[in-house]
TIROMI-822146 format. One record per residue (C-alpha): residue number from 1; x, y, z. Coordinates in nm, 4 decimals. Layout:
[NUM,[X,Y,Z]]
...
//
This chain:
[1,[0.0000,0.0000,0.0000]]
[2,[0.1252,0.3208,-0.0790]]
[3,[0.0217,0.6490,0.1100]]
[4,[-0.0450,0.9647,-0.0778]]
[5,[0.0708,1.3088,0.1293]]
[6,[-0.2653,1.4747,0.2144]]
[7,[-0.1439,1.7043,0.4532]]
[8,[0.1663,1.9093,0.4908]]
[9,[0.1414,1.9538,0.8435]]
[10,[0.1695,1.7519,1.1402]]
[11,[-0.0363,1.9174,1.4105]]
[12,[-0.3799,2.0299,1.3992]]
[13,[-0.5614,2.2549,1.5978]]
[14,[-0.8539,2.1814,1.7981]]
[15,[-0.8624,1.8519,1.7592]]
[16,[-1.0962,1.6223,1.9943]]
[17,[-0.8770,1.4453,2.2649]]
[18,[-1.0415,1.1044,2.1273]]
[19,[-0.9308,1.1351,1.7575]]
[20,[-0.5882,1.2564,1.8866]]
[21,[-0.5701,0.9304,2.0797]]
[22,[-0.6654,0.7085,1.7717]]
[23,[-0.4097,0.8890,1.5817]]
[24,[-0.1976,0.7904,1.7893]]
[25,[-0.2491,0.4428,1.8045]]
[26,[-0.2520,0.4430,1.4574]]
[27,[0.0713,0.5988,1.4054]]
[28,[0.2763,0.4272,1.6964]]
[29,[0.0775,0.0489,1.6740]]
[30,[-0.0722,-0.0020,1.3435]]
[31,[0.1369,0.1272,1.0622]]
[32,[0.4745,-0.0568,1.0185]]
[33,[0.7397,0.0023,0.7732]]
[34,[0.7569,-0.2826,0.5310]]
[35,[0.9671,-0.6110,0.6196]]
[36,[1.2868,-0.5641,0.4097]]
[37,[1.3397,-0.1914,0.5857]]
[38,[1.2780,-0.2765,0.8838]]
[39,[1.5362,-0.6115,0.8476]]
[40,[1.8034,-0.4063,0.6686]]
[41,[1.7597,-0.0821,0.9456]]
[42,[1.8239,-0.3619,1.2098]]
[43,[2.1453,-0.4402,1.0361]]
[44,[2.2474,-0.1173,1.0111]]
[45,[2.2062,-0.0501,1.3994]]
[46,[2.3757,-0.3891,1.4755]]
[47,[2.6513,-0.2855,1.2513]]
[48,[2.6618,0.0667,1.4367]]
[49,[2.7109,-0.1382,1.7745]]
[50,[2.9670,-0.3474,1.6421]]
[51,[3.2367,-0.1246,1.4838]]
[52,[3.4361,-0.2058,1.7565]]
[53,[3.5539,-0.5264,1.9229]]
[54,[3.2709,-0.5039,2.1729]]
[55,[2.9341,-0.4161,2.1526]]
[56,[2.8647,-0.0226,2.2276]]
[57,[2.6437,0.2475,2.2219]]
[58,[2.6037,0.4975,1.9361]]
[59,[2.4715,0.8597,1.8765]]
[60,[2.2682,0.9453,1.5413]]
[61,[2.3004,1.2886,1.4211]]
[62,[2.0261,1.4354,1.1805]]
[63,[2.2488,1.6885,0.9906]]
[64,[2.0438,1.8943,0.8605]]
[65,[2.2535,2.1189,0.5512]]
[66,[2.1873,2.0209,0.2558]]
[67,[2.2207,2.3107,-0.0268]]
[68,[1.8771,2.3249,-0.0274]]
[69,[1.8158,2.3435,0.3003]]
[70,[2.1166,2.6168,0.3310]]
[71,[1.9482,2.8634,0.0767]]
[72,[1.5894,2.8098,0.1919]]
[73,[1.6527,2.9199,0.5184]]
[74,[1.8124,3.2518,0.4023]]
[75,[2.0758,3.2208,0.6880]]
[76,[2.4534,3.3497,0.6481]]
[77,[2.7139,3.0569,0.6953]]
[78,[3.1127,3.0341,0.6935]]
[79,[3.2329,3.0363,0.3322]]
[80,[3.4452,3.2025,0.0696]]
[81,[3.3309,3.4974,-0.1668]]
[82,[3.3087,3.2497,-0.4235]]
[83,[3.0637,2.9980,-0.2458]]
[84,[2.8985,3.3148,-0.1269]]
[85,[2.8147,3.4410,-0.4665]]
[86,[2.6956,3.1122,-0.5791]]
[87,[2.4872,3.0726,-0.3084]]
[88,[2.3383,3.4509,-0.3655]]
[89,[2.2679,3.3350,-0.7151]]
[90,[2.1216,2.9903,-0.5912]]
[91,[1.8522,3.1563,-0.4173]]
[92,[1.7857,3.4217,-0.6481]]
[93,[1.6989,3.1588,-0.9313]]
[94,[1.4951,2.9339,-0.6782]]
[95,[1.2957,3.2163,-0.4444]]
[96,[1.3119,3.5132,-0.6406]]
[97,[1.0101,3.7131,-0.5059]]
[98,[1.1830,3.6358,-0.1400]]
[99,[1.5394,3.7662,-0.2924]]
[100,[1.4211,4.0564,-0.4162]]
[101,[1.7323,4.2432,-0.4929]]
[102,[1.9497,4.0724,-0.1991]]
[103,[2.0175,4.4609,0.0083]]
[104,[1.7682,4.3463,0.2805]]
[105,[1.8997,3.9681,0.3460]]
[106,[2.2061,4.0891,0.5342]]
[107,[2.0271,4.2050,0.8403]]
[108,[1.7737,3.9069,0.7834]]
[109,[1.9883,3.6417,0.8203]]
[110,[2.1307,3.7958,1.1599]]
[111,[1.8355,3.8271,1.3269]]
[112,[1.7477,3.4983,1.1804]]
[113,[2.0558,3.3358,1.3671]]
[114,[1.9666,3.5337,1.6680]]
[115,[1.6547,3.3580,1.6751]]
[116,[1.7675,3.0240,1.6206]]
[117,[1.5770,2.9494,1.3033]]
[118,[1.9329,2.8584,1.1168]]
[119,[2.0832,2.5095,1.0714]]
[120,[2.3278,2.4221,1.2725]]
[121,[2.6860,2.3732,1.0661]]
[122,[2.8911,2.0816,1.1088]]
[123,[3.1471,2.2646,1.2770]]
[124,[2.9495,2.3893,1.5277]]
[125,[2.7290,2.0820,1.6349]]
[126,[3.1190,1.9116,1.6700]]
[127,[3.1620,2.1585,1.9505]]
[128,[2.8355,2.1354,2.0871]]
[129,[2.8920,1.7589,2.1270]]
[130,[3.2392,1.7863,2.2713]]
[131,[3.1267,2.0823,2.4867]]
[132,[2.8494,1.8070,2.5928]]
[133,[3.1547,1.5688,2.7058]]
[134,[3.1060,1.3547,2.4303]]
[135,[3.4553,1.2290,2.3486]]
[136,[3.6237,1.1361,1.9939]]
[137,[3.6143,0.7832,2.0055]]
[138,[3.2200,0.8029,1.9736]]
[139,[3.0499,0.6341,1.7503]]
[140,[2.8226,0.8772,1.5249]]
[141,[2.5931,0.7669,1.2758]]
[142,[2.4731,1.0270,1.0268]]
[143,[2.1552,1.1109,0.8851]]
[144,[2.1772,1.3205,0.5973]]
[145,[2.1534,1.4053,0.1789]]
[146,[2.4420,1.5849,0.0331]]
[147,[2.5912,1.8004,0.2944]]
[148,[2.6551,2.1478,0.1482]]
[149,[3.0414,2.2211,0.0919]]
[150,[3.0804,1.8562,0.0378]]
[151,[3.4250,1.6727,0.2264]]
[152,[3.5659,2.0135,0.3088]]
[153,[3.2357,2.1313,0.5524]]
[154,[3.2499,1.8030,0.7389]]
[155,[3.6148,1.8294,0.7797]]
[156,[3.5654,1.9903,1.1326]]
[157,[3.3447,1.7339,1.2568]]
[158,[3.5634,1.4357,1.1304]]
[159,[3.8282,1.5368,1.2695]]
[160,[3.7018,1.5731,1.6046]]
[161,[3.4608,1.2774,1.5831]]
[162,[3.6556,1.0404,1.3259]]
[163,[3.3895,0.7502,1.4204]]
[164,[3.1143,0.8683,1.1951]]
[165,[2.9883,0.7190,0.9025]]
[166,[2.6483,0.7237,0.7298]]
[167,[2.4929,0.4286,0.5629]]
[168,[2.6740,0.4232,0.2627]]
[169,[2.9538,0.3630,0.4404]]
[170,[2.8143,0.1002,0.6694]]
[171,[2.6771,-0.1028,0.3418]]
[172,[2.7619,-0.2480,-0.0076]]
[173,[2.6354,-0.0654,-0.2891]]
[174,[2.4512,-0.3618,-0.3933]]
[175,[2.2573,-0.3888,-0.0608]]
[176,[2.1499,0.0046,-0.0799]]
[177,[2.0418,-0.0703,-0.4593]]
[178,[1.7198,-0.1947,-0.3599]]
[179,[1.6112,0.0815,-0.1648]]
[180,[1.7127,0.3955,-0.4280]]
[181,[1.3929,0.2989,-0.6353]]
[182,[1.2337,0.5063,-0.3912]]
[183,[1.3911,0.8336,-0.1755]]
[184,[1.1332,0.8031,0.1040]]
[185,[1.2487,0.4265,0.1598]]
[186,[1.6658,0.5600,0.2316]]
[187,[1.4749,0.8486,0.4754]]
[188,[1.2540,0.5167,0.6365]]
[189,[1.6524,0.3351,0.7004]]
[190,[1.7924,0.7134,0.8287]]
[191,[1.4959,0.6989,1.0402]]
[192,[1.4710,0.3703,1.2386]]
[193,[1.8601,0.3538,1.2508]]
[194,[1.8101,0.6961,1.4427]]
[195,[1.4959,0.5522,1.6522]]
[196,[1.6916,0.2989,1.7964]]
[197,[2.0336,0.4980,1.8928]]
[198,[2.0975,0.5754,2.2324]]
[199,[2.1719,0.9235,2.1853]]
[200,[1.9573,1.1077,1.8942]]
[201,[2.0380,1.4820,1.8223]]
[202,[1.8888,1.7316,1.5901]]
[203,[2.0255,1.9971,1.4328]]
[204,[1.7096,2.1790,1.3133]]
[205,[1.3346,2.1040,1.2669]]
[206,[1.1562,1.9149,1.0289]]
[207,[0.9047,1.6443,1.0611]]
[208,[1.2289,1.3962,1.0424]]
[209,[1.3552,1.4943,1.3507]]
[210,[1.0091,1.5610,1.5432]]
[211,[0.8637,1.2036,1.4512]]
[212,[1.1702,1.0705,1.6217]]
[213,[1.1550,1.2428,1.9135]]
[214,[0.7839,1.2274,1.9667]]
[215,[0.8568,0.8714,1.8798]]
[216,[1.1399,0.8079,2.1960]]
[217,[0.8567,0.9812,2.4158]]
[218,[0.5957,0.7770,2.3375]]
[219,[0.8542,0.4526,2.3957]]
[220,[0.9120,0.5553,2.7254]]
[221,[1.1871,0.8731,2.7313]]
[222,[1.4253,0.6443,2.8272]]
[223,[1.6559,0.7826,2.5437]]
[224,[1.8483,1.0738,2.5508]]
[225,[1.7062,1.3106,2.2262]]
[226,[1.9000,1.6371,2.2222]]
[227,[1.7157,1.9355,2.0751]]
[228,[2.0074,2.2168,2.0641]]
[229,[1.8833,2.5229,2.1161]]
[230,[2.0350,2.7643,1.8317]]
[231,[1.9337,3.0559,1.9821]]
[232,[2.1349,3.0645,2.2953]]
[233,[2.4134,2.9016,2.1337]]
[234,[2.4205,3.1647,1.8625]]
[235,[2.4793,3.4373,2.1567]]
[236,[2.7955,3.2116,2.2654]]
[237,[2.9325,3.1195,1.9338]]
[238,[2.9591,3.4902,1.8571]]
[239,[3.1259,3.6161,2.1945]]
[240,[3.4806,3.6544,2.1472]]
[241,[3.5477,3.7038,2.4769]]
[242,[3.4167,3.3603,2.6112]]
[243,[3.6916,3.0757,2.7014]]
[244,[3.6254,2.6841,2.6444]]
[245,[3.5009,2.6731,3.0279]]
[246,[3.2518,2.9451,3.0263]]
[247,[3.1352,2.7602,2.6405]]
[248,[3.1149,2.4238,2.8224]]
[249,[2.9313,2.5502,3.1162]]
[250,[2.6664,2.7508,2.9125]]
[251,[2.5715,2.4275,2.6780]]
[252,[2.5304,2.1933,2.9717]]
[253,[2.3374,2.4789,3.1880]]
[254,[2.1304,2.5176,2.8617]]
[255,[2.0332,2.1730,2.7541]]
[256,[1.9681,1.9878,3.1192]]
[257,[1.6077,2.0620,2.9970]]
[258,[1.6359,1.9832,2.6199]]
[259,[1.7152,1.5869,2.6113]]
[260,[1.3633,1.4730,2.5701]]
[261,[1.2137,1.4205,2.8762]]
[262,[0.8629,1.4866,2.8590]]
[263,[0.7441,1.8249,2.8047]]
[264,[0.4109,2.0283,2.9665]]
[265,[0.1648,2.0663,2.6834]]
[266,[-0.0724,2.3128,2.5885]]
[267,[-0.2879,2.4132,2.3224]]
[268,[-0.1980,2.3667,1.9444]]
[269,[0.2097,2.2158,2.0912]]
[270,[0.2862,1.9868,1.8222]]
[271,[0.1397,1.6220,1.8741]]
[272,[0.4301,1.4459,1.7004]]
[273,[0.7092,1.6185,1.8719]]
[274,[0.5298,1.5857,2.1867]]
[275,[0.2915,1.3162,2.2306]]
[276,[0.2525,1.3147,2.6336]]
[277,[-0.0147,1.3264,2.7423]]
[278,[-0.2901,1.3816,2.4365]]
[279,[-0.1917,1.0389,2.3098]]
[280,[-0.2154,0.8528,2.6622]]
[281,[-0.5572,0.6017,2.6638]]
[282,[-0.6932,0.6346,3.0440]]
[283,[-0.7711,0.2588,3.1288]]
//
């Protein structure tokens, strides 16, 4: 069976409490990803825990910065004058009436990043994580398309994490071949290899990353899901006066309440991201 988009959103607003609850059950009990996913994801997570001698725990990342992604969201990033200009040109061809003439974007994309409504870049979610006191043997499994800036934008996040490898890596090209009929069915591997990690992080929204989290709720919270918050961190990244202690002591400070443990809810909070309570049955 194959299910055609309907929607484009996730939450909706005034919904009764008992269709909530039967969308729920539908979404965490009776729809299943077919067999051969859900077999090959399995492989991929055993694989994950058994890079090394001994079985261990691993950490997805959803990296979120894809070219796309990079000139939708308007947002300034690290890069030459070249890259720069091709970028400026990228999103002039694809949003023109949002371009306009470019003058205004400058003071967009700041308050933008102030705001935390830009994608994290690999370089800066590698110090997030070792600001976190993860360490560089961890293992990192990535979910992501083409990263924008290609070998040279991951660089920083290699080298300080040299464990990390996406499923390409962890397969045979003739084991992937079967699933590159179809995009959504690499997203459905990305996405239950993620489910199952003991450490999930995001790097900016999406339904990807919301379904996951909701997802590790619902399950039971018993798995850390870290939900950076881009905002704050954009205050510290851009203080030149801060040392690696004071940087270390703001990201733990700000994220002992962003590893998702359940959340209070209130009216039109996304149901996905947050599925406690609206989706608990009362016995």
């Amino acid at each position: 069976m194959a299910l055609k988009p309907f929607v484009d959103r996730l939450g909706y607003d005034n919904v009764p409490q008992e269709i909530n609850r039967l969308r729920c059950r539908v979404n965490y009990h009776a729809l299943k990803f077919l067999p051969e996913i859900e077999h090959m994801a399995d492989r991929l997570a055993s694989r994950m825990r058994n890079r090394t001698s001994s079985s261990n725990p691993y950490m997805a990342l959803h990296l979120r910065f894809e070219k796309g992604m990079v000139g939708l969201s308007f947002c300034d990033f690290v890069g030459t004058r070249n890259e720069k200009a091709k970028m400026a040109e990228y999103r002039k061809k694809e949003w023109p009436r949002r371009y306009k003439n470019g003058s205004h974007l400058w003071q967009l994309a700041l308050q933008k990043r102030k705001e935390g409504r830009c994608p994290l870049e690999p370089e800066e979610v590698a110090v997030i994580l070792r600001a976190m006191g993860y360490l560089k043997e961890t293992q990192i499994y990535v979910a992501s398309g083409q990263v924008y800036g290609g070998q040279n934008r991951m660089a920083p996040l290699r080298n300080m994490f040299p464990n990390l490898v996406t499923k390409e890596e962890l397969t045979s090209k003739e084991e992937l071949d079967h699933f590159r009929k179809h995009v959504t069915s690499l997203a459905a591997l990305d996405f239950l290899v993620c489910l199952k990690s003991d450490v999930f992080v995001m790097t900016h929204g999406g339904n990807f990353a919301k379904l996951i989290i909701g997802a590790r709720r619902y399950m039971g919270h018993r798995l850390k899901s870290i939900k950076p918050d881009k905002g704050l961190m954009s205050k510290s990244f851009g203080d030149p006066y801060m040392g690696w202690s004071s940087f270390v002591e703001d990201v733990v400070v700000t994220h002992q309440t962003r590893m998702g443990l359940p959340e209070e809810t209130f009216p039109n909070y996304d149901l996905w991201e947050n599925p406690l309570t609206p989706c608990m049955c009362k016995a």
